[in-house]
VOPAGU-2260 file (C-alpha; in pm, 1 decimal, decimal comma):
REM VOPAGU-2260
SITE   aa  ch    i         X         Y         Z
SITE  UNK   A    0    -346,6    7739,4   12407,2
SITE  UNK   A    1    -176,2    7924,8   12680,0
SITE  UNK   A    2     157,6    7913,4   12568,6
SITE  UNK   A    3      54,6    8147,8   12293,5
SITE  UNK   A    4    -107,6    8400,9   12469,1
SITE  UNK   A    5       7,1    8759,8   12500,2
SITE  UNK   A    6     338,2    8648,3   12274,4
SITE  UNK   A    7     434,0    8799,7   11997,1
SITE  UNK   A    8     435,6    8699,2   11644,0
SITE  UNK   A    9     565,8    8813,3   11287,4
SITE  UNK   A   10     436,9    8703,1   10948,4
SITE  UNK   A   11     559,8    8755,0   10638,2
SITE  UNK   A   12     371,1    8704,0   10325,8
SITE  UNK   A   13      49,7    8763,0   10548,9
SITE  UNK   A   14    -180,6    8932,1   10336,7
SITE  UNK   A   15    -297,5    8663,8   10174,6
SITE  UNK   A   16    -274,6    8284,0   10122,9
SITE  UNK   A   17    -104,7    8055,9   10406,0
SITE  UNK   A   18      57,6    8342,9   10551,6
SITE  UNK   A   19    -256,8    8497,4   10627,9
SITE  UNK   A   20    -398,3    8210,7   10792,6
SITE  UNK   A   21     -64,3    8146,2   11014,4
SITE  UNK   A   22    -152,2    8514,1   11151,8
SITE  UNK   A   23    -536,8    8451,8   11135,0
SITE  UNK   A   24    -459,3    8190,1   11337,4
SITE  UNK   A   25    -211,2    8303,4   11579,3
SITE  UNK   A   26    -432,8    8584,9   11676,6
SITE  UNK   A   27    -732,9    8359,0   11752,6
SITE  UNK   A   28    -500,9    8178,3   11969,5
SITE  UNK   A   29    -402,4    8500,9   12176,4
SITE  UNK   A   30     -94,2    8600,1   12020,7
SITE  UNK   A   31       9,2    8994,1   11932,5
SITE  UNK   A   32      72,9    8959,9   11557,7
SITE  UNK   A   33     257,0    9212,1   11324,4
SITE  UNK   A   34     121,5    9129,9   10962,2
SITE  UNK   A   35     406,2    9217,1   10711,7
SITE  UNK   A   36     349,2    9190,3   10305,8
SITE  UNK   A   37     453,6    9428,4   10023,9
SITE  UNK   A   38      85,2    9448,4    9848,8
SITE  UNK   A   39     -78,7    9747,5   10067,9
SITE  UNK   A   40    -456,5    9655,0    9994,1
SITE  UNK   A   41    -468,5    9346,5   10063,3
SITE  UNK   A   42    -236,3    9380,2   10397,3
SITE  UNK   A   43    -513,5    9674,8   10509,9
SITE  UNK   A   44    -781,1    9449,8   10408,5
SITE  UNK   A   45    -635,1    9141,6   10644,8
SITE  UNK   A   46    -553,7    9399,5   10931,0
SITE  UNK   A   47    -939,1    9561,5   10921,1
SITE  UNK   A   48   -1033,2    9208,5   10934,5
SITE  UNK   A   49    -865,0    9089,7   11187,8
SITE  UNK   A   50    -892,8    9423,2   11409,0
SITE  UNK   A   51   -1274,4    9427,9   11334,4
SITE  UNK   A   52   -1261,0    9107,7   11523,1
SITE  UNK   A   53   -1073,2    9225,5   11845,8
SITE  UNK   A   54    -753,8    9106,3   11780,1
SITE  UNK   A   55    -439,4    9232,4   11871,8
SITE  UNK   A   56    -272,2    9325,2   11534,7
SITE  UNK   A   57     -76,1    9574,1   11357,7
SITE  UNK   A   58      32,8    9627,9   11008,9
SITE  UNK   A   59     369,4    9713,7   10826,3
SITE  UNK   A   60     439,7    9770,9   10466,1
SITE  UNK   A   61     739,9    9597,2   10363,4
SITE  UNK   A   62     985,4    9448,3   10097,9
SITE  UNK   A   63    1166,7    9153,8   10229,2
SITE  UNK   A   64    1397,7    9185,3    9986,8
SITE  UNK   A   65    1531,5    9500,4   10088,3
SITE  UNK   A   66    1747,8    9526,3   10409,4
SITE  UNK   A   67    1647,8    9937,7   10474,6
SITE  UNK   A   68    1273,3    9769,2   10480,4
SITE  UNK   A   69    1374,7    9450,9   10753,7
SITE  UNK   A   70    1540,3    9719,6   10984,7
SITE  UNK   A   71    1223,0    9908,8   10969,8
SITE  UNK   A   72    1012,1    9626,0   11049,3
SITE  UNK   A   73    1199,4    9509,6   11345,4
SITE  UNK   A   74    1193,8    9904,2   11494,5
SITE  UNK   A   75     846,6    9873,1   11418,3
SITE  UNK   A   76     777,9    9593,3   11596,5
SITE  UNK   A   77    1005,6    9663,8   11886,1
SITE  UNK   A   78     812,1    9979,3   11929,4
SITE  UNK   A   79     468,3    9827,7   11909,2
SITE  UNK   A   80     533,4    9509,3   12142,8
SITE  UNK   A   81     883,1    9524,1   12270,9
SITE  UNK   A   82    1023,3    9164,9   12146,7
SITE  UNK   A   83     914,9    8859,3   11888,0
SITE  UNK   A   84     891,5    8526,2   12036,2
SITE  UNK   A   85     786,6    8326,1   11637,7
SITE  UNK   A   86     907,5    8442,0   11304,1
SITE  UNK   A   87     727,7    8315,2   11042,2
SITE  UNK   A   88     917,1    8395,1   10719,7
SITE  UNK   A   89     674,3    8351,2   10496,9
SITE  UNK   A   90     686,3    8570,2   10183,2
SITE  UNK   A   91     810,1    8395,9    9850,3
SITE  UNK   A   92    1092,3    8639,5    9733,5
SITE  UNK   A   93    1298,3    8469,8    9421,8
SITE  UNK   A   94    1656,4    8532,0    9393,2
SITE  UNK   A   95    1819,0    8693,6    9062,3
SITE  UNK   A   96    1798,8    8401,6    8863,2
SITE  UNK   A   97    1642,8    8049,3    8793,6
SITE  UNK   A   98    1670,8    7837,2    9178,7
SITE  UNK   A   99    1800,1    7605,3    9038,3
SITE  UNK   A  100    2130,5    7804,5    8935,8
SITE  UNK   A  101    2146,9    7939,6    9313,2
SITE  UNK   A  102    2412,8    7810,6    9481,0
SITE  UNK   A  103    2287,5    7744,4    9841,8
């Protein structure tokens, strides 16, 4: 798809599971992916991969949960590609109690 191509996308949660097949799937379809999750082997193991196969990805270690972590992600990914065009937030990250006594 054309529209895809050369764009820029960031996926949380993508080391494994869906996530991992949003950014599987975004790089097959041209995209420059940044492949964010908090479990390191697993996020090396999906960037090999996906590197191994000519794609355009890169990799950074990160706790959405933690705002330092966010800020370093978007630097990251400024530096690397210079702007996101799709944000895929992805990663499961519970609050500090049972959802259902979250207030929304």
């Amino acid at each position: 798809m054309k529209e895809f191509k050369d764009k820029v996308a960031v996926i949380t949660g993508a080391a494994s599971g869906i996530g991992r097949g949003i950014a599987r799937r975004a790089a097959k379809e041209g995209m420059k992916v940044v492949l964010v999750d908090i479990e390191k082997d697993a996020l090396n193991q999906t960037e090999e991969e996906l590197k191994a196969s000519g794609l355009d990805v890169i990799s950074v270690l990160t706790d959405v949960s933690k705002s330092e972590n966010i800020e370093k992600l978007a630097q990251k990914t400024i530096d690397a590609f210079g702007e996101v065009h799709l944000l895929c937030n992805n990663a499961g990250v519970a609050g500090p109690g049972p959802l259902w006594e979250c207030i929304l």
